[in-house]
NULO-782688 format. One record per residue: residue in one letter; x negated, y, z of N, C-alpha, C in turn. Coordinates in pm, whole numbers, padded with zeros to 5 digits, always signed. Layout:
AXYZXYZXYZ;...
This chain:
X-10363+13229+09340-10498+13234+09397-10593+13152+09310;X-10684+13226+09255-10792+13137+09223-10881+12999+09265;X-10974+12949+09169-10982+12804+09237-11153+12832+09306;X-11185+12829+09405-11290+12865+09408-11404+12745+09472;X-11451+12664+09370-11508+12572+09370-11618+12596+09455;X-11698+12688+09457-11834+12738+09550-11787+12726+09651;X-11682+12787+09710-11638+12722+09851-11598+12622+09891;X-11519+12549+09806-11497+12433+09825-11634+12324+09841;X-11734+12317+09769-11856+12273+09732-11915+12289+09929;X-11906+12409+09942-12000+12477+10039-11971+12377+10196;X-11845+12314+10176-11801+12202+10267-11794+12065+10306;X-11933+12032+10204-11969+11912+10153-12112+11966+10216;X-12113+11888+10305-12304+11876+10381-12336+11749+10221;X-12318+11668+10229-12316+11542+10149-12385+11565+09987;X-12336+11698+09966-12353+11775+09820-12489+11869+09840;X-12553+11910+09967-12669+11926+09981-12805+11864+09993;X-12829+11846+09868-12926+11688+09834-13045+11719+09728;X-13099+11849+09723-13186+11876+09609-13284+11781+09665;X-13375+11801+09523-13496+11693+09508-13560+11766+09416;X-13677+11786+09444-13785+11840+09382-13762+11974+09317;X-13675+12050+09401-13602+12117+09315-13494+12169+09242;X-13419+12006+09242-13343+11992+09152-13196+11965+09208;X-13081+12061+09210-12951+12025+09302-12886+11908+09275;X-12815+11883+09326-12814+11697+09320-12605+11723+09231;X-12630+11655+09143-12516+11646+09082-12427+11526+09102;X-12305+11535+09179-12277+11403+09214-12150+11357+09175;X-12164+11257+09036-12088+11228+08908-12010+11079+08949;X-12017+11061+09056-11964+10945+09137-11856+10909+09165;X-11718+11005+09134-11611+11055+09256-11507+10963+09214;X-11508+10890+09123-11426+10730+09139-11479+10678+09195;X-11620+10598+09226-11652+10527+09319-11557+10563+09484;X-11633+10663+09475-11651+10718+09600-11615+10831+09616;X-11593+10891+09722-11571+11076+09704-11720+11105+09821;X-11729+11245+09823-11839+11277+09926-11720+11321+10026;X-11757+11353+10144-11652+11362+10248-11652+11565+10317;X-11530+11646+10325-11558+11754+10356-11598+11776+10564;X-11651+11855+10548-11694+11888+10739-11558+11856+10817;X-11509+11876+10766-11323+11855+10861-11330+11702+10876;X-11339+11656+10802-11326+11506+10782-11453+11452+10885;X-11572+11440+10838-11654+11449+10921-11687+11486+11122;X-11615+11592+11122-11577+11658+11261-11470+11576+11328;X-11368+11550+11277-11273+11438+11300-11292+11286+11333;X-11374+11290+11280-11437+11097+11265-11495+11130+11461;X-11588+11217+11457-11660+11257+11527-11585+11288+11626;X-11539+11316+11662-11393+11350+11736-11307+11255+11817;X-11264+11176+11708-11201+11051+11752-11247+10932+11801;X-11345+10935+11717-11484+10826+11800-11558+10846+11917;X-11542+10974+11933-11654+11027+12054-11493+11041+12202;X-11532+11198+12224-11459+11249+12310-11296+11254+12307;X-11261+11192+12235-11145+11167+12197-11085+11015+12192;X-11197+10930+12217-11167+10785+12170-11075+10750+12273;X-10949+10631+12222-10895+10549+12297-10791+10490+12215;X-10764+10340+12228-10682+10266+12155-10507+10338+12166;X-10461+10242+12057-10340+10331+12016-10223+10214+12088;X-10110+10245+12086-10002+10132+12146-09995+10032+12239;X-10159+10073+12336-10125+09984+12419-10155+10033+12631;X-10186+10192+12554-10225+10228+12705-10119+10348+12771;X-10130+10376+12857-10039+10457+12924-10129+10563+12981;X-10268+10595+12984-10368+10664+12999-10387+10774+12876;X-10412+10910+12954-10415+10996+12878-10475+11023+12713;X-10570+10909+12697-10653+10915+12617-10558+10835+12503;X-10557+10738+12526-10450+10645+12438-10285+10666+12419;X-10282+10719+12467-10139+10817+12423-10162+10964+12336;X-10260+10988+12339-10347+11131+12221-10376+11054+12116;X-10409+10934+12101-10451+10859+11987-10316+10824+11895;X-10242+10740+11995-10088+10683+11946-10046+10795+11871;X-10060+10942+11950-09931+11025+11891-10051+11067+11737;X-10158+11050+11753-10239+11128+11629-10272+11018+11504;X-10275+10889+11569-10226+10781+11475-10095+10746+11380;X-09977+10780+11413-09853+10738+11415-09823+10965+11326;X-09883+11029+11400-09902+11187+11301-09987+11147+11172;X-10066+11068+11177-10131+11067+11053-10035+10939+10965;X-09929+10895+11007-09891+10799+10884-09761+10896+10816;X-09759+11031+10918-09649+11134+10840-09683+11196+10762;X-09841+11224+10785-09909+11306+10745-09916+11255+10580;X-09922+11106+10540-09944+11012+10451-09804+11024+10365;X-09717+10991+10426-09570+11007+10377-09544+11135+10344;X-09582+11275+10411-09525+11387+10306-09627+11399+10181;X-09776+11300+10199-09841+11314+10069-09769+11286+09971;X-09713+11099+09995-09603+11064+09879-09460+11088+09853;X-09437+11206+09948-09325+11277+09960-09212+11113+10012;X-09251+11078+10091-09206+10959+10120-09107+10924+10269;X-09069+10813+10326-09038+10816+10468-09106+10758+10537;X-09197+10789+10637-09280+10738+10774-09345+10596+10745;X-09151+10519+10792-09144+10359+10803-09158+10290+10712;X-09237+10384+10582-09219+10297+10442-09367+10293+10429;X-09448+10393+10511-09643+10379+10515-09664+10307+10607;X-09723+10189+10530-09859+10088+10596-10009+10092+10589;X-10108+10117+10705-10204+10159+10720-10290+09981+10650;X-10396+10015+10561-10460+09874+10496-10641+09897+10534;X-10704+09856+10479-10781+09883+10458-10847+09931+10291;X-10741+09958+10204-10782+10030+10099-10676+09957+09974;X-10685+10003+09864-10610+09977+09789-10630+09842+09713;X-10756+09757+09755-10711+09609+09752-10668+09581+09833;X-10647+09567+09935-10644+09502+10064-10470+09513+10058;X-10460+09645+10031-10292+09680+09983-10209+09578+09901;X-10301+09587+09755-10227+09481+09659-10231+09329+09719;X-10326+09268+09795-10338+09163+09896-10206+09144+09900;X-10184+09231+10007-10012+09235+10119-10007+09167+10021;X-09944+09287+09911-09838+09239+09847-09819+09121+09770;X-09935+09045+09702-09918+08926+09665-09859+08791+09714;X-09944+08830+09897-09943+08709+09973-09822+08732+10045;X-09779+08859+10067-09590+08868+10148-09503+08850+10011;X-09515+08969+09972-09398+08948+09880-09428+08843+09733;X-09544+08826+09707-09566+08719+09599-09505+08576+09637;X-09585+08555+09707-09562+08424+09828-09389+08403+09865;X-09325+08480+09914-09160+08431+09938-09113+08455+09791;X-09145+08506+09707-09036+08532+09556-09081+08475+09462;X-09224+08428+09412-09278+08407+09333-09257+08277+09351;X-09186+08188+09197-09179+08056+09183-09282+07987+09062;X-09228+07887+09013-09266+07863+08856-09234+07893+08751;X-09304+07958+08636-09246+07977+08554-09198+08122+08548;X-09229+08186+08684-09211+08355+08708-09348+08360+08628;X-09354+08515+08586-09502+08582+08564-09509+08730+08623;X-09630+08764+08653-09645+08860+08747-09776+08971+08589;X-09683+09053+08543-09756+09150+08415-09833+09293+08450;X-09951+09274+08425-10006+09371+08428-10093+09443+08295;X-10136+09541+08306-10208+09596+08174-10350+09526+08168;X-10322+09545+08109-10539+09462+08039-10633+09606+08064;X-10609+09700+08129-10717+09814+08205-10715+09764+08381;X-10653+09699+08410-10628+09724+08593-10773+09662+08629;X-10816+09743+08739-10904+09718+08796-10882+09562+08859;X-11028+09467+08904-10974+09363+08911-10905+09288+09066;X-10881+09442+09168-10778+09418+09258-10676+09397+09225;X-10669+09449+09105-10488+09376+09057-10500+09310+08953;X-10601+09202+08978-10602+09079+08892-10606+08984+08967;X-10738+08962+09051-10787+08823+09139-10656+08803+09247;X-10583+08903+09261-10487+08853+09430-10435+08750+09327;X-10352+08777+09251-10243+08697+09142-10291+08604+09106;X-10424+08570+09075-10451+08445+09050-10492+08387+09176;X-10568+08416+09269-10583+08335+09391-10463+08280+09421;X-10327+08359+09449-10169+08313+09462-10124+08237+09387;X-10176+08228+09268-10068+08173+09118-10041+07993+09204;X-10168+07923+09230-10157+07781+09239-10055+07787+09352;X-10051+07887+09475-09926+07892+09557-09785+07848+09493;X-09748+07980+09427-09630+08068+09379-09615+07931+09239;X-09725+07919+09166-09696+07871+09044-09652+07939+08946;X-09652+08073+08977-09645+08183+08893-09765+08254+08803;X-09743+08270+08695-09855+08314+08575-09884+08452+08593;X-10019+08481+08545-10031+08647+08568-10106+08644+08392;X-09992+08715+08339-10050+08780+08193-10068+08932+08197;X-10163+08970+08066-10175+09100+08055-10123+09176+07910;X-10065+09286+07944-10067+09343+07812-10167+09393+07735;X-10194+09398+07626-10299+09438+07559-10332+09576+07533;X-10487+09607+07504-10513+09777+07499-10549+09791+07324;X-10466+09905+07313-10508+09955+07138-10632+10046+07157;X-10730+10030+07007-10866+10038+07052-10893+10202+07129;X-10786+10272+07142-10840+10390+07174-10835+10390+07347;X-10799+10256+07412-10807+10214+07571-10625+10271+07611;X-10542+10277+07528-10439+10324+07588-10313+10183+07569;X-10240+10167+07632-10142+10054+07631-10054+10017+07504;X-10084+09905+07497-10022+09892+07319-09818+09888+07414;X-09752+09977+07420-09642+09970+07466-09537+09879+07420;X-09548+09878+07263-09465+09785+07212-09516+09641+07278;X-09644+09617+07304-09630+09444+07353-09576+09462+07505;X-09561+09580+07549-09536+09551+07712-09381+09529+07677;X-09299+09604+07605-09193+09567+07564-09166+09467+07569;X-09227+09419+07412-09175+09225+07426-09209+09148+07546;X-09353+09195+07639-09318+09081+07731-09251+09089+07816;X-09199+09201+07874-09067+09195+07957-08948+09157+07900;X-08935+09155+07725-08837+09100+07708-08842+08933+07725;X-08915+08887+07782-08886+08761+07798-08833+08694+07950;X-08793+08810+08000-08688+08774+08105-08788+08696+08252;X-08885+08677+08242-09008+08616+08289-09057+08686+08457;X-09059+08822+08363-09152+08901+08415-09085+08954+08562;X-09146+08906+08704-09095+08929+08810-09154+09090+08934;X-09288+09099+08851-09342+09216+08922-09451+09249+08769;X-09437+09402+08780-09542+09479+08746-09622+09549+08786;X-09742+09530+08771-09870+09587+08802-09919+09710+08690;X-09904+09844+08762-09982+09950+08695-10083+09992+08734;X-10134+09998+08659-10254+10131+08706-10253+10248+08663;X-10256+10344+08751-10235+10518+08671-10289+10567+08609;X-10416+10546+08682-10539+10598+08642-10682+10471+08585;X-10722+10449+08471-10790+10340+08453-10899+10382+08500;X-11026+10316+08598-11117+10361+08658-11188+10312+08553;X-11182+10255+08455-11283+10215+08337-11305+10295+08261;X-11179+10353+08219-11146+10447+08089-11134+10556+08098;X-11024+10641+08242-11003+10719+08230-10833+10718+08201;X-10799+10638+08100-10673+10659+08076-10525+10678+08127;X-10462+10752+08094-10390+10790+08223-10219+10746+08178;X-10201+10579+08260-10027+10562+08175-09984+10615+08208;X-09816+10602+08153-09722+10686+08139-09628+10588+08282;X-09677+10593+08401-09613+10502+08484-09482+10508+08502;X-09422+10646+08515-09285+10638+08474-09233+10564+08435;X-09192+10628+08290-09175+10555+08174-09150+10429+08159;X-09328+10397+08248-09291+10183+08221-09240+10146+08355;X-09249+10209+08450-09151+10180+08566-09049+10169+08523;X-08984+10206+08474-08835+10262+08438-08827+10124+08344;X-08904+10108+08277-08850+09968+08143-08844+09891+08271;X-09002+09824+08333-08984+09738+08405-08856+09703+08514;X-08788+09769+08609-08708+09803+08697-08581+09740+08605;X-08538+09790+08471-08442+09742+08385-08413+09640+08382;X-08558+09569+08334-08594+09415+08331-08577+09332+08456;X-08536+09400+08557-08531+09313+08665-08697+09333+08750;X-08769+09385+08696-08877+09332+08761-08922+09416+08875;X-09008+09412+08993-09025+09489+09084-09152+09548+09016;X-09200+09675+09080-09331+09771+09032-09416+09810+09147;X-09515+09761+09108-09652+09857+09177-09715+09871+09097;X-09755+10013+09181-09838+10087+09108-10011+10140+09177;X-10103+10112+09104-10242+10124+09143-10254+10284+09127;X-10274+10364+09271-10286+10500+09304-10444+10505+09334;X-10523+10453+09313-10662+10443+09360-10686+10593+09306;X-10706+10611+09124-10783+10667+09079-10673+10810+09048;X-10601+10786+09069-10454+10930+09011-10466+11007+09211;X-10424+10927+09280-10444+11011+09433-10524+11135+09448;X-10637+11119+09399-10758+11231+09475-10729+11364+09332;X-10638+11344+09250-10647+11407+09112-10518+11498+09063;X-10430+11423+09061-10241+11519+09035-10152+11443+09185;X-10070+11525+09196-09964+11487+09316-09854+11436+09264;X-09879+11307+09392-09800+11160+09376-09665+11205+09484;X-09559+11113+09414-09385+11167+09423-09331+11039+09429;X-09351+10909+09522-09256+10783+09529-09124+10794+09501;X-09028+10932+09509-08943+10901+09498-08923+10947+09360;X-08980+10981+09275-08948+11002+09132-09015+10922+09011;X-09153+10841+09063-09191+10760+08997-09175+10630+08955;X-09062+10622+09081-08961+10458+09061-08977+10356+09074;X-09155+10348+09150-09191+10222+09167-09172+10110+09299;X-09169+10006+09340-09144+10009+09432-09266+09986+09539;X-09394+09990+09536-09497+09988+09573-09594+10062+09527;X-09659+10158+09584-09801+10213+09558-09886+10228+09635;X-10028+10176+09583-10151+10139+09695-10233+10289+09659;X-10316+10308+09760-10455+10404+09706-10557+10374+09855;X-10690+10420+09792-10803+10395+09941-10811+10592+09993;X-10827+10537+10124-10913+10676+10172-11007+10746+10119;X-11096+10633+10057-11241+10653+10037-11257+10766+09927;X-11158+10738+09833-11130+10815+09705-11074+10919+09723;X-10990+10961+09836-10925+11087+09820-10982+11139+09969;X-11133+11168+09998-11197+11282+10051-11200+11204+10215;X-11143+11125+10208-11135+11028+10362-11267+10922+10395;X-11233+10839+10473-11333+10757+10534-11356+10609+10433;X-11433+10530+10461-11356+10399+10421-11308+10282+10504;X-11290+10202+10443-11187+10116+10551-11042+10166+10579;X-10987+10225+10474-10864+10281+10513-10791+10284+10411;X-10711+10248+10380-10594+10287+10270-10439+10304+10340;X-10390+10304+10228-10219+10275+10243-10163+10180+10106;X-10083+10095+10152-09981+10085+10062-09811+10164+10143;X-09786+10183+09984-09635+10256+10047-09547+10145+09956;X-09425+10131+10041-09343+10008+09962-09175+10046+09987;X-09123+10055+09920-08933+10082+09976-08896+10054+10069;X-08839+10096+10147-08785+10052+10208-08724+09911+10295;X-08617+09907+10161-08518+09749+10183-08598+09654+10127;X-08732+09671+10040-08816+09558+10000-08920+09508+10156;X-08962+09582+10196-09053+09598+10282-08974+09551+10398;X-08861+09566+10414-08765+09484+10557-08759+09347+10494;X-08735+09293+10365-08744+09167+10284-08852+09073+10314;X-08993+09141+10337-09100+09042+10339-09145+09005+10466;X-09177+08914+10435-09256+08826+10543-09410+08876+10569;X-09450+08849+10728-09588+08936+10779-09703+08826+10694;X-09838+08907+10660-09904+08819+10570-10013+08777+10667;X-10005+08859+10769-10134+08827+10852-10075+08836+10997;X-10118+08718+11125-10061+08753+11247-10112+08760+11384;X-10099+08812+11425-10168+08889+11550-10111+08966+11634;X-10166+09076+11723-10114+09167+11815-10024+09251+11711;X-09939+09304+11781-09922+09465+11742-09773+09434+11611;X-09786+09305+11558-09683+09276+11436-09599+09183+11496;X-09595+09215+11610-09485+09079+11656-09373+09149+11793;X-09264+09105+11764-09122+09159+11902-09177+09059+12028;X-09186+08945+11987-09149+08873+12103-09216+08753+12084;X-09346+08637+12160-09434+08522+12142-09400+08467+12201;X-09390+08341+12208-09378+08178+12261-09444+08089+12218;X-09482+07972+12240-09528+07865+12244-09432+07829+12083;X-09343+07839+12127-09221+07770+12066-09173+07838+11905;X-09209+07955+11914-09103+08129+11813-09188+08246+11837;X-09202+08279+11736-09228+08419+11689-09117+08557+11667;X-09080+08615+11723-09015+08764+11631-09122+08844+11590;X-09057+08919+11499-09173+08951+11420-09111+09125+11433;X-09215+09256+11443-09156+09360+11470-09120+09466+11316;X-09051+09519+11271-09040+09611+11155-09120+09637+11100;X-09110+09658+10960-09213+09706+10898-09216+09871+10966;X-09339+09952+10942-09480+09905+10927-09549+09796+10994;X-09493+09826+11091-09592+09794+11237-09637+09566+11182;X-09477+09529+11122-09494+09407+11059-09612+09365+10975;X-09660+09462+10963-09770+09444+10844-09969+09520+10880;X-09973+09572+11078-10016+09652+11082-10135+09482+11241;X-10112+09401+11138-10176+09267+11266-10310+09321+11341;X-10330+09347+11503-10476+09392+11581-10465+09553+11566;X-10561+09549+11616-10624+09680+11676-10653+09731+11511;X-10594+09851+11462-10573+09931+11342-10668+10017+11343;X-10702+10058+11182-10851+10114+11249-10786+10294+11255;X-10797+10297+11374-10719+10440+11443-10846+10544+11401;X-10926+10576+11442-11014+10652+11367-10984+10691+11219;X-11023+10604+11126-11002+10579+11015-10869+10635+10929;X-10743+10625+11028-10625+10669+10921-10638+10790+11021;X-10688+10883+11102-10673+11011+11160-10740+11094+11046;X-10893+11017+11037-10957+11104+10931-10898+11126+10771;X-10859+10984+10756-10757+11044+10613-10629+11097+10615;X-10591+11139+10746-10487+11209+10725-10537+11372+10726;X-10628+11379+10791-10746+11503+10799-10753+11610+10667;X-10780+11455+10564-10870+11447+10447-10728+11539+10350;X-10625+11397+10376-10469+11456+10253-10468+11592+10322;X-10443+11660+10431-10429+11782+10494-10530+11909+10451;X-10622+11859+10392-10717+11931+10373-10678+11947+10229;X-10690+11836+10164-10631+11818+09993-10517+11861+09903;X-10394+11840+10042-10320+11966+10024-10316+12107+10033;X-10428+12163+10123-10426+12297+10119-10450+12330+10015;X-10532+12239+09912-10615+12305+09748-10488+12348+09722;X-10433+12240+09717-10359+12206+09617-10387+12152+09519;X-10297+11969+09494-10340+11912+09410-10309+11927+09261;X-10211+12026+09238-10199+12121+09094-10323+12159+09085;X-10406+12251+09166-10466+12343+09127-10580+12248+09123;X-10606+12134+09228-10720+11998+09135-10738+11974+09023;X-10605+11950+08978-10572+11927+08861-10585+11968+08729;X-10582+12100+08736-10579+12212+08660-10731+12219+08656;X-10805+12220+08758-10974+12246+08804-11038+12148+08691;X-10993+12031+08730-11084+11905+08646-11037+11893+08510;X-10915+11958+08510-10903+11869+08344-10998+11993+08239;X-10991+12138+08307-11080+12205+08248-11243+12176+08264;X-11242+12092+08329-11412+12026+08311-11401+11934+08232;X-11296+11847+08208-11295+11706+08171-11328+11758+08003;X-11258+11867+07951-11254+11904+07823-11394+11954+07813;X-11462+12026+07921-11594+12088+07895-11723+11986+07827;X-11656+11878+07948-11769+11763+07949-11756+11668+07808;X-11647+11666+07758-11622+11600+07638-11692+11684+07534;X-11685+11805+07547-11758+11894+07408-11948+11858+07462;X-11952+11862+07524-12123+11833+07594-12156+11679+07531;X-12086+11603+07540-12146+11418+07556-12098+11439+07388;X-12019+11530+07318-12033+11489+07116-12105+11499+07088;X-12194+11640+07178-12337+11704+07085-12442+11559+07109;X-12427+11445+07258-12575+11384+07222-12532+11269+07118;X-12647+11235+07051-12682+11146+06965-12656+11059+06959;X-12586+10991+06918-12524+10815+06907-12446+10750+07040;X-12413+10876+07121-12293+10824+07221-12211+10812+07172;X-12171+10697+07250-11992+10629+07193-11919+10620+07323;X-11808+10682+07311-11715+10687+07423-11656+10559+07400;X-11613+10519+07566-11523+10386+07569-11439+10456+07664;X-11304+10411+07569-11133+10516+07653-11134+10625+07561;X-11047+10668+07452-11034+10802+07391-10899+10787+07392;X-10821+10717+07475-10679+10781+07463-10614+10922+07484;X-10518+10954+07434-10478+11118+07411-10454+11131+07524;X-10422+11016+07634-10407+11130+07784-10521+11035+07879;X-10621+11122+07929-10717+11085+08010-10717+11168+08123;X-10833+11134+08248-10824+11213+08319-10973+11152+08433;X-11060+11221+08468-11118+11228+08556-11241+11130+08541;X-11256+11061+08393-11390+10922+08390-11440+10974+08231;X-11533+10983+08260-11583+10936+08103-11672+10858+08111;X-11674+10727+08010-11725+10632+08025-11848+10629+07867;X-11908+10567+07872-12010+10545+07757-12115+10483+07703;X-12138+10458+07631-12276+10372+07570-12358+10477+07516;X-12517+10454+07532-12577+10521+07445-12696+10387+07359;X-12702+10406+07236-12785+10294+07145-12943+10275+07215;X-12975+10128+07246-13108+10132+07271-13121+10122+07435;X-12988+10143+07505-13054+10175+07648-12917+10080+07685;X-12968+10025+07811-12871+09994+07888-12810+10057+07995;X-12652+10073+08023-12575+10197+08112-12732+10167+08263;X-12779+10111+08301-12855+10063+08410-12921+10168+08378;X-13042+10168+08297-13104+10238+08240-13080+10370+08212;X-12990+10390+08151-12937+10569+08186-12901+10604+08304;X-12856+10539+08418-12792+10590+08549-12963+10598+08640;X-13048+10526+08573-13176+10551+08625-13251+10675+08573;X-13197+10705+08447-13280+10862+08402-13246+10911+08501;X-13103+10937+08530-13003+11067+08518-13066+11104+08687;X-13096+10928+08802-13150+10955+08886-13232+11017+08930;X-13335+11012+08846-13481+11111+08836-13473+11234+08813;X-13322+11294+08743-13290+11393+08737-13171+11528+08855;X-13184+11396+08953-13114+11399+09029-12962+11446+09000;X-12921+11312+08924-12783+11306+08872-12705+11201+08889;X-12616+11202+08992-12543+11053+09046-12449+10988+08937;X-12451+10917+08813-12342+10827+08774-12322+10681+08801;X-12238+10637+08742-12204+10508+08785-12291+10352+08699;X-12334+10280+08660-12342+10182+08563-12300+10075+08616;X-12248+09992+08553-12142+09860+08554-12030+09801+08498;X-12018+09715+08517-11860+09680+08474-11727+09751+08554;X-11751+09819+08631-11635+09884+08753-11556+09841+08761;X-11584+09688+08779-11454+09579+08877-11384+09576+08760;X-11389+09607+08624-11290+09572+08513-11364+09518+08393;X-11429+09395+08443-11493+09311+08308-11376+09267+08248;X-11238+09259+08195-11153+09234+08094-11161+09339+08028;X-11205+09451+08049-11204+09628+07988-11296+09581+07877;X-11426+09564+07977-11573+09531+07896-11541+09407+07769;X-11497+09356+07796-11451+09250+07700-11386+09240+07592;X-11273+09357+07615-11209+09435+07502-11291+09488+07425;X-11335+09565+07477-11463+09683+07409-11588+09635+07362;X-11630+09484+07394-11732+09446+07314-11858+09533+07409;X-11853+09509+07536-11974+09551+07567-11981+09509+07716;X-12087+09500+07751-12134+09395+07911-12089+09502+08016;X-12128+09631+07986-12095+09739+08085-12114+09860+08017;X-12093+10002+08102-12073+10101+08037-12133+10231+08121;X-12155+10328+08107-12202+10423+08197-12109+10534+08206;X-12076+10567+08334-11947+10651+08371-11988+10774+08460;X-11958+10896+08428-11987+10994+08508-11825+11015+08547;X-11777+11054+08655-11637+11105+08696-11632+11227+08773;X-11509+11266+08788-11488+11412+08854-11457+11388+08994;X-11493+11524+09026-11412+11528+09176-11379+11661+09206;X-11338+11735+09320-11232+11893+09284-11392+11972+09341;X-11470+11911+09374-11627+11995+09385-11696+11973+09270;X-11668+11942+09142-11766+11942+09018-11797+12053+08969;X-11861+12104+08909-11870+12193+08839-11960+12224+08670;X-11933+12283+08631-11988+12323+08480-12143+12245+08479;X-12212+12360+08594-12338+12315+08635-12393+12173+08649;X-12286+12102+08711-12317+11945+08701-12299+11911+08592;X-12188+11888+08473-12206+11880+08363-12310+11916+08254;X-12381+12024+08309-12490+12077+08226-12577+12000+08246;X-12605+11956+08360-12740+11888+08397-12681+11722+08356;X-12590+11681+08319-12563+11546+08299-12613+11520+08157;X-12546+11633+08074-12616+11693+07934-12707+11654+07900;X-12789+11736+08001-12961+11776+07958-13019+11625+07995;X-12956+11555+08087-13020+11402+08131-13021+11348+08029;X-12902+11343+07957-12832+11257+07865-12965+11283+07723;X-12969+11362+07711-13059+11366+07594-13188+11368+07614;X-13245+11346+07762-13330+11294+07785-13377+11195+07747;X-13277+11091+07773-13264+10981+07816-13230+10922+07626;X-13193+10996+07540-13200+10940+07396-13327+10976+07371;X-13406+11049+07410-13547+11065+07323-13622+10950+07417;X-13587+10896+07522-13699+10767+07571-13613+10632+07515;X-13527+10637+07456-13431+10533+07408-13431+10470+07270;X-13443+10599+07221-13368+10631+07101-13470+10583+07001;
């Protein structure tokens, strides 16, 4: 079956935004995604005529919630082709890497451990590790990027060969660059090494279909927000026998067997890790969202964008003194850039007038910017509603925006 983007498009109220004319191109979809009517109708749904708390009522209403709460963390698990009791509802894919610093960092992490990540990770999987380090007393180094934004592999090598290294931090998808590791691969070294793996699903989720049990890691975070859902919602997914291992990071209702004055029991993971009133709305609609995302099919996403991604790369050579930041041989879903004379601020303000949504900033990865010799960068990204048309008009901004620059 063909991919038929016009319809898909046509389900986005959000994507109906002309201005003066002009259809609104919305180059945003790492930030953010726009949200489809299902998703929308659902929120609406659950909040309204449908509302009632989950696990604690015996009333008709709150037993429709429980069972559509507790359906949407299956709904989550056949995304990562995963088991149930291994999805924890977060509030997004920091909040995820959080957990994991402060449960599982916190009981394993000593002195003299180091906790390795790539020199692209967004800086949710930088700041938890250092907020923890003075805890744990554990170091957080990075591996270095070769200039084309892709992982110099040989140094990730040596630093796991130093026997050190107790958890790895990936990212799949670099929301800076684009670049897309080989997470496998370095799962597989890391795991050798002894070391445990997570992996940052933020920017790979909404794009190719994710497989926990073949990617080998033992943790992967992603937000709602990014893959067509609400915000305030993520998951981390974590193994099993690791996830029975850790200790609750936060405590309250709902994560506990049994209270006293005196003792705590503490109840199984998920629920161990799920402290208060969960935002039940919130993981209904992203289970809505994956349900919907699966019908595309995330092959056929896949397949959709990378044939834009190549379109949009032949478009941004023709303008004038752009310089891409990220040209590694495997990318996916960002292009990032400088143009001479203007600041990314400054172009995301043409492109506005042109009614063209991109990003300007550091995107939470000033170690990127730092590499690259530049304060920030200007990023247009994909989403499975882009089309040619938006690229054209990003184009035509773009060289706008060198003749008031240039």
């Amino acid at each position: 079956m063909s991919y038929d983007v016009d319809a898909i498009r046509a389900q986005f109220p959000g994507l109906d935004d002309a201005r003066e004319g002009k259809p609104f191109a919305y180059l945003d979809s790492a930030a953010t995604t726009q949200k489809p009517r299902c998703v929308l109708d659902a929120v609406a749904r659950w909040l309204g005529p449908a509302y009632g708390t989950v696990h604690r009522g015996l009333y008709r209403r709150s037993v429709a919630s429980t069972q559509a709460y507790e359906d949407a963390r299956a709904t989550v698990a056949r995304f990562l082709n995963a088991d149930a009791k291994e999805v924890v509802f977060t509030m997004g894919t920091t909040d995820a890497i959080n957990l994991v610093a402060w449960s599982w960092g916190r009981s394993r992490l000593k002195p003299g451990d180091q906790v390795l990540v790539t020199g692209m990770e967004h800086h949710a999987d930088i700041v938890p590790w250092q907020v923890t380090a003075p805890i744990t007393g554990a170091e957080l180094v990075a591996c270095p990027l070769l200039d084309d934004g892709s992982l110099d592999e040989a140094a990730f090598d040596r630093l796991l060969a130093s026997g050190r290294v107790k958890l790895v931090g990936l990212v799949h998808i670099a929301n800076s660059l684009g670049t897309v590791n080989p997470v496998r691969r370095l799962a597989a070294k890391a795991r050798a090494a002894g070391a445990t793996v997570l992996i940052d699903a933020a920017q790979s989720a909404p794009h190719v279909p994710l497989d926990v049990a073949t990617l080998g890691c033992d943790f992967l975070a992603f937000s709602g927000h990014k893959v067509y859902g609400p915000t305030g919602i993520g998951v981390l997914w974590g193994r099993g026998e690791v996830l029975e291992s850790m200790p609750p990071w936060r405590g309250g209702g709902e994560m506990i067997e049994r209270v006293s004055f005196e003792r705590t029991t503490f109840a199984a993971p998920p629920a161990r890790f799920e402290a208060g009133t969960p935002p039940i709305v919130e993981a209904i609609a992203l289970a809505t969202a994956l349900e919907w995302l699966m019908a595309i099919g995330l092959e056929a996403v896949a397949a959709h964008e990378h044939d834009l991604f190549t379109y949009a790369e032949g478009l941004m050579a023709q303008v004038p003194g752009l310089r891409r930041i990220g040209t590694a041989p495997e990318r996916a879903g960002v292009l990032s850039f400088t143009l001479p004379g203007a600041h990314p601020a400054d172009i995301a303000a043409v492109l506005d007038m042109e009614n063209v949504a991109i990003r300007a900033g550091h995107h939470c990865a000033q170690p990127v910017m730092a590499r690259f010799g530049v304060p920030a960068t200007a990023r247009a990204s994909l989403g499975c509603y882009t089309t040619r048309a938006d690229l054209d008009r990003l184009a035509a901004g773009l060289h706008k925006a060198v003749k008031l620059f240039g």
